[in-house]
GUZA-186680 format. One record per residue (C-alpha): residue in one letter; x, y, z; chain. Coordinates in nm, 2 decimals. Example, Ala and Ser with C-alpha at 12.3 -4.5 7.8 and 13.67 -1.06 7.14 Angstrom:
BEGIN
a/1.23/-0.45/0.78/A
s/1.37/-0.11/0.71/A
//
This chain:
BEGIN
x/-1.99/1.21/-0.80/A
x/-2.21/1.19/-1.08/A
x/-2.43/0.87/-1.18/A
x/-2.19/0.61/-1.28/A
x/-2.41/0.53/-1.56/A
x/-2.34/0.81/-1.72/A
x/-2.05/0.73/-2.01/A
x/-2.04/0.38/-1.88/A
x/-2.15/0.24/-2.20/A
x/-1.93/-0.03/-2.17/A
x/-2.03/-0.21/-1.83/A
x/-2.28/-0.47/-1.86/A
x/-2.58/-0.45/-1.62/A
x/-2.39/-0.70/-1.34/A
x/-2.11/-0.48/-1.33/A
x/-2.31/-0.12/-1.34/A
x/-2.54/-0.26/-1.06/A
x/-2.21/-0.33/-0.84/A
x/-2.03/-0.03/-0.89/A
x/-2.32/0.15/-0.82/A
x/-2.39/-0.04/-0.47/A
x/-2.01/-0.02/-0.37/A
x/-2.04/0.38/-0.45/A
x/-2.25/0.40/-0.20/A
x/-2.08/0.24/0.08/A
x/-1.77/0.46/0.00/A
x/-1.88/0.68/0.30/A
x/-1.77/0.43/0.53/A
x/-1.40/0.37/0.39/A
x/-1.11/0.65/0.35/A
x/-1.36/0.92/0.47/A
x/-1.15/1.14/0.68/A
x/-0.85/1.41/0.63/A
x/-0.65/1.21/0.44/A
x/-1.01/1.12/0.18/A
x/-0.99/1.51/0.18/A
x/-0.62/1.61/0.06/A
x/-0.44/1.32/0.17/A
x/-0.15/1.26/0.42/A
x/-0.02/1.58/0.33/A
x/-0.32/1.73/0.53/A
x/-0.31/1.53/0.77/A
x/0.03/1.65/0.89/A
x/-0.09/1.96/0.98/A
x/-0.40/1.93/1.07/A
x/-0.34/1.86/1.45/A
x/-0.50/1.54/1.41/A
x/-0.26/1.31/1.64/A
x/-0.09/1.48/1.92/A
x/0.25/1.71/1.92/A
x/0.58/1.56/1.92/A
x/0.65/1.57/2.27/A
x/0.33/1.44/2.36/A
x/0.32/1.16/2.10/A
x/0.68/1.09/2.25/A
x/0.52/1.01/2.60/A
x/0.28/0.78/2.50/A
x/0.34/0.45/2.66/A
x/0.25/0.12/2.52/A
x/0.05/-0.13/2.69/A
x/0.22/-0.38/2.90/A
x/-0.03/-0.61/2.84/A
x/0.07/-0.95/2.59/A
x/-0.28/-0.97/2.35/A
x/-0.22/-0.90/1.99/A
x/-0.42/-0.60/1.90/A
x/-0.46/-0.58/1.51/A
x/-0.57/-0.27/1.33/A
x/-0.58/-0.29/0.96/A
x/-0.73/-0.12/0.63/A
x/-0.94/-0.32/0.40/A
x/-0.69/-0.40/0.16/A
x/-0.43/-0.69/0.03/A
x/-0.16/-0.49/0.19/A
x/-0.30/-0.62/0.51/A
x/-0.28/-0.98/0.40/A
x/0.02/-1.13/0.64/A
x/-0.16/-0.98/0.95/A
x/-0.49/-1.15/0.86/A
x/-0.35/-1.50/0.77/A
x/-0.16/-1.51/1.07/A
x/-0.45/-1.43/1.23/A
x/-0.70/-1.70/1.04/A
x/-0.45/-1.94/1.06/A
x/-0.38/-1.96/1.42/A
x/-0.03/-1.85/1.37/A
x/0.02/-1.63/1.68/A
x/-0.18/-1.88/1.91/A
x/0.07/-2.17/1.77/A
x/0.32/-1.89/1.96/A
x/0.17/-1.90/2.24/A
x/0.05/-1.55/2.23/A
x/-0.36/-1.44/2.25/A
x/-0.51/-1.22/2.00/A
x/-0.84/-1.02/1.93/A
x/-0.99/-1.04/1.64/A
x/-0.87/-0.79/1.37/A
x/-1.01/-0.44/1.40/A
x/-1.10/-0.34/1.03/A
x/-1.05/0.00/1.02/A
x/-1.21/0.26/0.77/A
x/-0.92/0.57/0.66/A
x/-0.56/0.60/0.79/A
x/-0.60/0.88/1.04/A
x/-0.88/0.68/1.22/A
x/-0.56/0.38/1.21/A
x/-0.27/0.62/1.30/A
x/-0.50/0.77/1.59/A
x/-0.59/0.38/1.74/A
x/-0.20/0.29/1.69/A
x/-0.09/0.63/1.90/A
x/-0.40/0.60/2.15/A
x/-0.24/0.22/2.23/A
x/-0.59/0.05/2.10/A
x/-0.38/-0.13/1.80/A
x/-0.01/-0.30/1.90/A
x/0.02/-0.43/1.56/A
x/-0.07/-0.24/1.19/A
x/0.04/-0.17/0.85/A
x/0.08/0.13/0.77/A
x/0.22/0.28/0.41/A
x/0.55/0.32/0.44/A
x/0.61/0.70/0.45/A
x/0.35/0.70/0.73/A
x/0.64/0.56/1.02/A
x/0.91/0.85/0.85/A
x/0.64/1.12/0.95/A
x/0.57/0.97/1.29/A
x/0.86/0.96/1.36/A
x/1.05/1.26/1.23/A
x/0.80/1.50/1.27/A
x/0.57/1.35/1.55/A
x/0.85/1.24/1.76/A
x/0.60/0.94/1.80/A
x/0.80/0.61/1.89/A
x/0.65/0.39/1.64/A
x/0.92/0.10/1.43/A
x/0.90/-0.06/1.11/A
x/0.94/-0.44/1.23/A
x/0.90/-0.60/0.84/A
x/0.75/-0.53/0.49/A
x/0.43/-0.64/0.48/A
x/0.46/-0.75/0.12/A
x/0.62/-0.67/-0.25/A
x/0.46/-0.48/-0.57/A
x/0.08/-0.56/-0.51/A
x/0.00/-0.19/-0.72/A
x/-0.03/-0.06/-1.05/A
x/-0.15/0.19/-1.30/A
x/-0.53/0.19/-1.41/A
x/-0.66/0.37/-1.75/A
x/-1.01/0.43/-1.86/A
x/-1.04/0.29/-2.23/A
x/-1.21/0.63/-2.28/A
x/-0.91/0.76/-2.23/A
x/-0.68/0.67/-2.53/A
x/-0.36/0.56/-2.31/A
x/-0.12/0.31/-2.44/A
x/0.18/0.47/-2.27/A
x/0.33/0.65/-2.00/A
x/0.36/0.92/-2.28/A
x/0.01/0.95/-2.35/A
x/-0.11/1.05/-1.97/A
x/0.00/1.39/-2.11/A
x/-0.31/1.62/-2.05/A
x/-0.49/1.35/-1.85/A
x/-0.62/1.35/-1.51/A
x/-0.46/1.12/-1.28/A
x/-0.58/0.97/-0.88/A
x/-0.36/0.89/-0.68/A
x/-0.49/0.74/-0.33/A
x/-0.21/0.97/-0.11/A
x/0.04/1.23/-0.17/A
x/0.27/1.07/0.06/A
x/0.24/0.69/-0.11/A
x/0.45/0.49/-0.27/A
x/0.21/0.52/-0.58/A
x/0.25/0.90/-0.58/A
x/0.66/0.85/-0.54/A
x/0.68/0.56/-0.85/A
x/0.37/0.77/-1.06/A
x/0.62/1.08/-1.06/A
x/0.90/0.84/-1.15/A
x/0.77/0.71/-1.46/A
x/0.61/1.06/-1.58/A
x/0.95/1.23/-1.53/A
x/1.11/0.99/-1.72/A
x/0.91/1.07/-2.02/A
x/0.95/1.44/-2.00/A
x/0.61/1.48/-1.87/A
x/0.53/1.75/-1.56/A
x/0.32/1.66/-1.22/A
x/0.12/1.93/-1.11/A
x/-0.17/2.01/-0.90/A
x/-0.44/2.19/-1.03/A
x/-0.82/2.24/-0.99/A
x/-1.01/1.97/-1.22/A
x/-1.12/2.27/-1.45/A
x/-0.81/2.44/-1.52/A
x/-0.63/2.37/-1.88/A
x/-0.30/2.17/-1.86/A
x/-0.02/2.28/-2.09/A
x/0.07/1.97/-2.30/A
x/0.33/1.80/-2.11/A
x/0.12/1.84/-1.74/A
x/-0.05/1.59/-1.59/A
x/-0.27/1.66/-1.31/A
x/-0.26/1.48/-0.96/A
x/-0.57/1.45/-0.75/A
x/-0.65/1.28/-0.43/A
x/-0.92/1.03/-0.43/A
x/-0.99/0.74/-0.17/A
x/-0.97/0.41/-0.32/A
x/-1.34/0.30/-0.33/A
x/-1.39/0.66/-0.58/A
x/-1.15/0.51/-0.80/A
x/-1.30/0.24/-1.03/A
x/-1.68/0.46/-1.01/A
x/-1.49/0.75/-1.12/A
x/-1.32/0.57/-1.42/A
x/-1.62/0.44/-1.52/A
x/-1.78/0.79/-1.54/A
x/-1.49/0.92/-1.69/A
x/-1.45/1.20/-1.41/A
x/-1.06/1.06/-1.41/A
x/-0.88/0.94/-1.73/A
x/-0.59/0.71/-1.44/A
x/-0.54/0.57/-1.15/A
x/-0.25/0.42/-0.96/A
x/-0.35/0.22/-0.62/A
x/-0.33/-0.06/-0.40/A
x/-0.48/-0.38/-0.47/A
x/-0.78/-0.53/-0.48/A
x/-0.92/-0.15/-0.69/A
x/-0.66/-0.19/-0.96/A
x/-0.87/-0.55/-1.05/A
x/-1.18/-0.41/-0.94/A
x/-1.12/-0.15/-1.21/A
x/-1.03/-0.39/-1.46/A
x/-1.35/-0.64/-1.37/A
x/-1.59/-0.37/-1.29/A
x/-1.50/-0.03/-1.42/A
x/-1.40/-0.11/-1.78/A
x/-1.06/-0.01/-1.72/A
x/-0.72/-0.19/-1.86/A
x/-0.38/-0.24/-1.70/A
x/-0.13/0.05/-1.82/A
x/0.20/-0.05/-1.62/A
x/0.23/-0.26/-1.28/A
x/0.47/-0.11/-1.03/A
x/0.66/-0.38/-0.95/A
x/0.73/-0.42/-1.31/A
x/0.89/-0.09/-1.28/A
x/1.02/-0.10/-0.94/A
x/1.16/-0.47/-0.90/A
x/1.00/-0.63/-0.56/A
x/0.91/-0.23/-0.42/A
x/0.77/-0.21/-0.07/A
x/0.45/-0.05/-0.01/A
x/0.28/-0.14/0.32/A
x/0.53/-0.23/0.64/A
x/0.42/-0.38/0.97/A
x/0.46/-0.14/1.24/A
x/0.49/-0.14/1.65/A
x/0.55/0.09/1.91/A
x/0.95/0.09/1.99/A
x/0.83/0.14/2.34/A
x/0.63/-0.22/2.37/A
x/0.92/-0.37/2.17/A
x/1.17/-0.28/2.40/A
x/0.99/-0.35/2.69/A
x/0.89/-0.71/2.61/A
x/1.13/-0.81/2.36/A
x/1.01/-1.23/2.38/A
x/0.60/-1.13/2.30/A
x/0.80/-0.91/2.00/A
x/0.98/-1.20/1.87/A
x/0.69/-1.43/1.91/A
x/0.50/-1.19/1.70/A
x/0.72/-1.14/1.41/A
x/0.74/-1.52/1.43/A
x/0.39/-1.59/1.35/A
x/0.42/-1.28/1.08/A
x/0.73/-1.46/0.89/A
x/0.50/-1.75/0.90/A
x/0.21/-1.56/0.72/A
x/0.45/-1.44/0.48/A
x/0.57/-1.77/0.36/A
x/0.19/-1.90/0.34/A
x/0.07/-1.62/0.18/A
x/0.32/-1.63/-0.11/A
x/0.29/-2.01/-0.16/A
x/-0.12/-2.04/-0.13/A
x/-0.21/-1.73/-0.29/A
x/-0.48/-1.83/-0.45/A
x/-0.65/-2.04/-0.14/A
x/-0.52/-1.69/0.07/A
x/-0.78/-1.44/-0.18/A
x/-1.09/-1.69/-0.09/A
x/-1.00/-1.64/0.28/A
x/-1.00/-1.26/0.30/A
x/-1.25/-1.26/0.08/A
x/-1.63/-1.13/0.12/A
x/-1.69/-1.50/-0.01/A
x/-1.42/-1.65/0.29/A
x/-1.39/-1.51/0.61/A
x/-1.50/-1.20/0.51/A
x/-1.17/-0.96/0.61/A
x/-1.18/-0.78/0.29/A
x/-1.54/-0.63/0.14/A
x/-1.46/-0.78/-0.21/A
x/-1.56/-1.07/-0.40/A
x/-1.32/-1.38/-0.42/A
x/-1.28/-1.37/-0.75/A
x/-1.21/-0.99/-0.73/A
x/-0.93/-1.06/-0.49/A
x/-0.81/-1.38/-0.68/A
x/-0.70/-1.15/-0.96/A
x/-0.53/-0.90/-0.75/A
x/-0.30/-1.16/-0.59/A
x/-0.27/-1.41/-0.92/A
x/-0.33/-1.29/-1.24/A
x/0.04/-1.15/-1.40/A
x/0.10/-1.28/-1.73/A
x/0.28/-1.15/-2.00/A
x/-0.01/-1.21/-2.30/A
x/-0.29/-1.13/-2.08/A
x/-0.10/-0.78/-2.01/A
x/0.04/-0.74/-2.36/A
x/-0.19/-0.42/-2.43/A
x/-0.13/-0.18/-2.32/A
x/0.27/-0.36/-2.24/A
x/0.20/-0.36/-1.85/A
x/0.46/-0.59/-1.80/A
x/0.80/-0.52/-2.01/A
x/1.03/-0.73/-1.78/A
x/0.92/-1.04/-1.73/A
x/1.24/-1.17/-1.67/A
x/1.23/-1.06/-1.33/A
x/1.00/-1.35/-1.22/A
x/0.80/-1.13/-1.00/A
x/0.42/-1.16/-0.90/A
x/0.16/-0.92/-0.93/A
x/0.18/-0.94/-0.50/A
x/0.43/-1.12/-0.37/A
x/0.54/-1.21/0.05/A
x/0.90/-1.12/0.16/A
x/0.90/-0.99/0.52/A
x/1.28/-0.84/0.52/A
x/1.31/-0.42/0.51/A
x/1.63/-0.43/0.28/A
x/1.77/-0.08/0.36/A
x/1.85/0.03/0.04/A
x/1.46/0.05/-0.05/A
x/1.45/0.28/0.28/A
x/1.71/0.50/0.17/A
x/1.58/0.55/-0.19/A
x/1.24/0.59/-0.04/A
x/1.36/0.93/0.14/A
x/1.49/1.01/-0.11/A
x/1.28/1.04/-0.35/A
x/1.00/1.16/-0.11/A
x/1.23/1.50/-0.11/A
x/1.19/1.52/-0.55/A
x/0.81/1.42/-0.56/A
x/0.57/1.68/-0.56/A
x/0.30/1.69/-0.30/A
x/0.09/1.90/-0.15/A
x/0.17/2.06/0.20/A
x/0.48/2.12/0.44/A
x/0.78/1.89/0.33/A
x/1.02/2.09/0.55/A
x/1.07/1.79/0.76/A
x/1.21/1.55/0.46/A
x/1.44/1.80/0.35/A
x/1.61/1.75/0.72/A
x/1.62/1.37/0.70/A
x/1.92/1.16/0.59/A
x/1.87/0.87/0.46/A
x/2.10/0.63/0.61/A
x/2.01/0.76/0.95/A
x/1.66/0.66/0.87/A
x/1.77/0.33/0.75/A
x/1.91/0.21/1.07/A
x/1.68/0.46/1.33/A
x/1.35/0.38/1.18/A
x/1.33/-0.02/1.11/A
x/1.40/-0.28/1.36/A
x/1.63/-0.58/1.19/A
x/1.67/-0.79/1.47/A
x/1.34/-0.95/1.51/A
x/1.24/-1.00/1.17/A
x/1.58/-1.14/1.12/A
x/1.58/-1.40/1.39/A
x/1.24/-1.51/1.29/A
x/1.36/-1.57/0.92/A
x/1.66/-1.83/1.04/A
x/1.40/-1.99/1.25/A
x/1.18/-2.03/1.00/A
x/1.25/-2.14/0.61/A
x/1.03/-2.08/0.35/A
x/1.09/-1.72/0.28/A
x/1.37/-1.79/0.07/A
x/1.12/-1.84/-0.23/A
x/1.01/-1.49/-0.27/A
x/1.10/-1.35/-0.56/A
x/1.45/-1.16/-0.59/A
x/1.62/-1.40/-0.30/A
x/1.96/-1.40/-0.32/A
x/2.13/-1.71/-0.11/A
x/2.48/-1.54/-0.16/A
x/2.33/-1.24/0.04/A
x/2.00/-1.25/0.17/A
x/2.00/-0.96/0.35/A
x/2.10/-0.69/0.14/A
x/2.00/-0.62/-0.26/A
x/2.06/-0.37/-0.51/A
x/1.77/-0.14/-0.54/A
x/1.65/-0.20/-0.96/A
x/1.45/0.08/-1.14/A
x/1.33/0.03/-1.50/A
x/1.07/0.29/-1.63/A
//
């Protein structure tokens, strides 16, 4: 990557000096196949095991909470139930979270039984299991929205519209980003594609590349990229520190979308269903502290706290609080604010109409690699094979709180109508 400096005219000296200190550390996050050409490469890269050996993989039988986890607010349930001694008020023993630096290095700790509890992004668990045979179950969501849509103010963008010609990161091809990017382009006539940097774009293309999150904000701010759409806390670190600007939130155009879930191996869960409850216990606790202290919950993971995440507090602070509709006005990154959602909110139930649109849409999103495998899958199969409801389930009537998350509906809790506004 070239010297952030250059074409970075608008970053003061504080921010230049960051970016430039976090650019180097980026060697130690994301770098591995999926930093290279995403998940897509991954899958057939022989990095985890074949199906039939994945599928004889046994978990543990042992009862200590193992946590492996990214550096990111997607992670945030796991860690507060960790910091605040939610598993131990369980009765259950846990190590100290394992921070871990790319999602292969995560998927290979889950599948090697070093990690019995993780998030992984959602479409992670529907190739595990579908084309690894691996045992693994989505247990809950590990939280709503918590993305969005970055631009470079070099770039001109007001617009969905105006990303015509532009070069575009996204963190994964398989990713919710990638599956709600392609979404919104579609729906203004524009065309995905995935060329070399270098190549010319007709004018209604807009070219997709891979980039690990840390690359994202530098590469803005050299105006190598002219977009990007990722998890929090880059989309505010490109905001704060890369001169960038809000184009669109995803949850403002997916209402209360799942990203992240917490995953387990079907093979522990069945074997000791009480340590399973007790753990999705202390996880529907997080939830409902982590949605009503959101603002106490960024100082914790914070490099300022107890140092989970890598970021500053106030870094983190706006990637779980700041959603409001003058601040966002221009571009119009929030257009329904009638929905009452949060820029990251904490719901732990997998409604299984998200699943079902999920696969989809994975089958009409362009990515890079095999997608044999999706084009096999039905979706209300995967709905009721892949997730686990009973545990989350019982640990949301035992414990209240949840019902504040945006979108709850007392008349039916359980189920929702899946609503898509690009």
């Amino acid at each position: 990557m070239k010297n952030i400096n250059e074409n970075s005219d608008n970053l003061n000296e504080e921010e230049l000096d960051y970016l430039q200190k976090y650019e180097m550390s980026r060697r130690d996050f994301f770098m591995d196949a999926l930093a290279v050409g995403g998940l897509a490469a991954m899958f057939g890269s022989g990095l985890l095991a074949s199906g039939n050996a994945m599928a004889g993989i046994q978990a543990p039988e042992d009862e200590v909470v193992r946590i492996g986890y990214l550096p990111i607010t997607d992670a945030t349930v796991l860690l507060v139930a960790h910091a605040k001694g939610f598993f131990e008020e369980e009765g259950l023993k846990t190590e100290k979270p394992t921070l871990i630096r790319g999602w292969s290095p995560l998927i290979e700790g889950f599948a090697a039984n070093k990690f019995n509890l993780v998030h992984f992004l959602k479409p992670i668990p529907i190739w595990m299991r579908y084309n690894n045979n691996f045992p693994v179950k989505i247990m809950s969501w590990a939280h709503l929205n918590g993305s969005g849509i970055v631009v470079g103010k070099h770039s001109n963008v007001e617009s969905f519209a105006d990303l015509a010609g532009k070069q575009v990161a996204v963190p994964y091809w398989y990713s919710m980003h990638n599956i709600v990017l392609q979404m919104g382009l579609r729906h203004v006539g524009l065309e995905p594609v995935i060329k070399p940097q270098n190549e010319e774009l007709k004018p209604n293309e807009v070219n997709l590349q891979i980039m690990p999150p840390p690359d994202m904000p530098p590469a803005l701010a050299a105006r190598k990229i002219d977009a990007f759409i990722v998890a929090e806390p880059f989309n505010a670190a490109g905001e704060m520190l890369a001169g960038g600007k809000m184009l669109r939130f995803t949850g403002d155009m997916w209402r209360n979308h799942p990203c992240c879930v917490v995953c387990m191996n079907e093979n522990q869960v069945n074997a000791n269903p009480e340590w399973t409850q007790k753990v999705m216990n202390a996880i529907v606790k997080a939830q409902v502290y982590a949605q009503q202290n959101k603002k106490e919950v960024a100082h914790l993971l914070s490099r300022d706290g107890e140092q989970y995440l890598p970021m500053k507090a106030k870094v983190i602070e706006r990637a779980m609080t700041l959603y409001d509709d003058d601040t966002y006005s221009t571009p119009d990154a929030i257009q329904h604010p009638e929905w009452g959602s949060g820029r990251i909110d904490f719901q732990p139930w997998p409604f299984p109409s998200a699943t079902k649109l999920i696969v989809n849409e994975l089958k009409n999103t362009l990515v890079s690699g095999d997608t044999t495998f999706l084009q096999k899958l039905d979706a209300d199969f995967v709905a009721n094979d892949l997730v686990d409801y009973k545990f989350v389930k019982a640990a949301m009537e035992k414990h209240g709180g949840w019902e504040n998350a945006p979108g709850f509906n007392a008349e039916d809790p359980f189920n929702r109508e899946e609503m898509i506004k690009l």
